[in-house]
N, C-alpha and C positions, 0 to 999 in steps of 0.2 A: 247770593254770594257766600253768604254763611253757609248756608248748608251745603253749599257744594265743598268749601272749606273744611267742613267737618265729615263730609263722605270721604272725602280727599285722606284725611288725617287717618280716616277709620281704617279704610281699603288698604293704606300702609302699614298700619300698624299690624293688621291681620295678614299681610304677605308677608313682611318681617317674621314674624309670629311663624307662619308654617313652614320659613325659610330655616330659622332657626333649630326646628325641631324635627326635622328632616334630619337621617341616619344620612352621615357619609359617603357620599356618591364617588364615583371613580368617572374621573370625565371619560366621555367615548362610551364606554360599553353600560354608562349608568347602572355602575353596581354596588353598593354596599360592603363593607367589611363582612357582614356575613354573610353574604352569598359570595364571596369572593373562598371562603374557606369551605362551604356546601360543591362549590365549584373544584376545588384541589379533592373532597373528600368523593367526592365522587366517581374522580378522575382517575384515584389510585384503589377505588375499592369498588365501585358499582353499587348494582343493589346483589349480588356473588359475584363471586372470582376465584380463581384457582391460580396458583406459581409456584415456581419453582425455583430454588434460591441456593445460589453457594455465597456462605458467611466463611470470611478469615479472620480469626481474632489476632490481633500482634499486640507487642511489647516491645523494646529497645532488646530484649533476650530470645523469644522466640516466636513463632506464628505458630495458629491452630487453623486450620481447614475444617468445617461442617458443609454439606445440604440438606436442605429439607425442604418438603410440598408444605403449603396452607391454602385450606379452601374457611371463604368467609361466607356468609350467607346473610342479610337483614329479615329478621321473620320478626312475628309480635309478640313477644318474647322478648326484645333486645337483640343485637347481634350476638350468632354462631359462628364461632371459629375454631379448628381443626387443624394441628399442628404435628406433620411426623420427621423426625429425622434420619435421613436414609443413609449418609455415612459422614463419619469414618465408621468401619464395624462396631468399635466399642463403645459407640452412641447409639446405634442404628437400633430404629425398635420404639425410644425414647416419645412420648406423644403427650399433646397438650388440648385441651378442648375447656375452651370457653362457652357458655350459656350465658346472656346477659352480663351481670354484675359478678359472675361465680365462676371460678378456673379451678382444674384439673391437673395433675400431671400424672403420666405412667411411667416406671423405671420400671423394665424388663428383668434385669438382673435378679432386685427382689418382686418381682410379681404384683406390686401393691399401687394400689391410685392414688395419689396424696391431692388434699384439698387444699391448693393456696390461699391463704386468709390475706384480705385488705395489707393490713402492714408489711407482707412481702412483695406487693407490687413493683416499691423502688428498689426492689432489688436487682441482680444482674440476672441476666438470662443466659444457662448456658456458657458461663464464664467471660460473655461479651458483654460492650460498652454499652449496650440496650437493655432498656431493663426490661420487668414482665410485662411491664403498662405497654410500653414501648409495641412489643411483637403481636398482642393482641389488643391493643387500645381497650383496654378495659373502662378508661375515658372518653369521652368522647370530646373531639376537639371543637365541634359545630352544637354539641347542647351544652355541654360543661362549663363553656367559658363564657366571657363577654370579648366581643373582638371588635377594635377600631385601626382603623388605618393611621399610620403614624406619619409617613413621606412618600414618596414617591419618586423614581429616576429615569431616564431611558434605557431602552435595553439595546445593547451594540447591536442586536439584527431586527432589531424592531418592536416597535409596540414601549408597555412600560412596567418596571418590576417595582411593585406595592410592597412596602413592610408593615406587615401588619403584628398587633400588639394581643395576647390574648392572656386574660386575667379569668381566673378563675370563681363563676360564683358561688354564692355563700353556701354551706355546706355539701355543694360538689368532691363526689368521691375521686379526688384527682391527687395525682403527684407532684407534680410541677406547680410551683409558684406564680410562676409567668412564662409564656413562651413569645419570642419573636420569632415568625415567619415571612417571608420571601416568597414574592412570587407572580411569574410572568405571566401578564395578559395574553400573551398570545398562545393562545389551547391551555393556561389556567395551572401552567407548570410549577410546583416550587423549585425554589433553588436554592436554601440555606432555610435550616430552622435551629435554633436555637432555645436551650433549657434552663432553666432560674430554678434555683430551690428558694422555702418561703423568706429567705434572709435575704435575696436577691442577687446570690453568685451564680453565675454560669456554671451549670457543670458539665454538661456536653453542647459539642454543634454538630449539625446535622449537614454535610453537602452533596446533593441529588446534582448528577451527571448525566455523559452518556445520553443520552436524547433518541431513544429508535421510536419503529415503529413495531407495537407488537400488543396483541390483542386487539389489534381493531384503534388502536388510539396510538396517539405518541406520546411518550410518557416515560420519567427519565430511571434508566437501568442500574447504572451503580449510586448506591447510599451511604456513605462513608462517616460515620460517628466517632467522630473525632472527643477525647475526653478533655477536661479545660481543668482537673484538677491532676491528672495522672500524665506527665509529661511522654509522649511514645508511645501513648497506650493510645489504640481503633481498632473499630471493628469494619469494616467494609463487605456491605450487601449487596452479591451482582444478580438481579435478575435474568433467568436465564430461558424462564417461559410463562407466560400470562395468559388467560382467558377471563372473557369477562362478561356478566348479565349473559350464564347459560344452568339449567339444570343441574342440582346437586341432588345427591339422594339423601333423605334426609337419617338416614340408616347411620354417616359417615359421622354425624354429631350428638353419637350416644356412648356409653361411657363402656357398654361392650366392642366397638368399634376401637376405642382409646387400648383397650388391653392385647390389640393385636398385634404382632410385631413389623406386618408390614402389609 
């Protein structure tokens, strides 16, 4: 009877124990915070992808119209990504090319490549509410951070939308403080992400819309970055055409490629 008392005692202790130190599961699909953001990352980027994008910056005074292609690529190396803007004319030409941690930019005008250095990440991109970090993730949201699930609700058409919490670790080359993200179980959709600088004030939100199908997946089409310190001020991102996990030439993510105007 003792020892059965004491196997008894052990065996709970030790399920306690593994119960405890278990990552946060998502009932139903038994998934984890991290794979729940491996799951959005992969959804909006593959392992390549090629789109096409018309951006409107407004103000309370006036709007700007842009589009522009970006093809991404995951090689060993870190991710490539390739950024040209095709109009209005007096942008058109304008091209960005990331390697891993290292970004590029080409201004046709003066002919010259300029190297964006770390501290201008948070800055604007293109005079939108995105910054550089922003357009080519020069962070990465699935190795950079730490991410735990914070709540959970139902979703009006089914299934259940996670907000999950993502904290940056220790010397990660990131911008953001904290981000919360949103996001629905059913096909792994976000729907609001939100930005913290390191003081903990919001300074933009993010709301992903629009829900087609395109690329082979469903996956939501307008991006609207709403600013939380500049009253009036968004940028809104319509997706207009997606491919995804197909052949890029790898020709497209060299910095002779960058200096072409189209």
């Amino acid at each position: 009877m003792i020892l059965s008392r004491k196997f008894f005692i052990g065996t709970l202790a030790a399920v306690l124990f593994f119960l405890c130190s278990m990552p946060s599961l998502v009932s139903g699909d038994e998934l984890n915070a991290e794979e729940l953001v491996k799951k959005i990352d992969d959804l909006l980027r593959g392992e390549s992808s090629y789109m096409e994008m018309k951006m409107t910056v407004s103000n309370p005074d006036w709007a700007r119209p842009r589009s522009f292609e970006m093809y991404a690529y995951e090689s060993k190396v870190g991710e490539k990504a390739f950024i040209r803007i095709t109009a209005p004319p007096r942008d058109r030409g304008c091209g960005f090319l990331k390697i891993g941690y290292n970004l590029w930019m080409f201004i046709p005008r003066t002919e010259r490549v300029m190297k964006i250095p770390p501290s201008m990440m948070h800055q604007s991109w293109m005079g939108s509410d995105f910054t550089n970090d922003d357009l080519v993730r020069e962070s990465s949201i699935v190795n950079d951070y730490k991410h735990r699930i914070i709540e959970s609700a139902d979703h009006p058409e089914g299934g259940k939308v996670y907000n999950l919490e993502l904290l940056p670790k220790p010397d990660a080359p990131v911008v953001w403080g904290k981000i919360l993200l949103w996001v629905w179980d059913k096909g792994f959709i976000p729907t609001r992400e939100q930005f913290f600088d390191e003081e903990g004030r919001m300074i933009n939100e993010m709301i992903f819309s629009e829900i087609k199908q395109m690329g082979g997946r469903r996956i939501p089409t307008l991006w609207e970055m709403r600013s939380m310190t500049k009253p009036g001020h968004k940028t809104i991102l319509e997706l207009t055409e997606a491919k995804f996990d197909m052949e890029i030439d790898p020709g497209i993510f060299t910095e002779k490629r960058l200096k072409k105007k189209n």
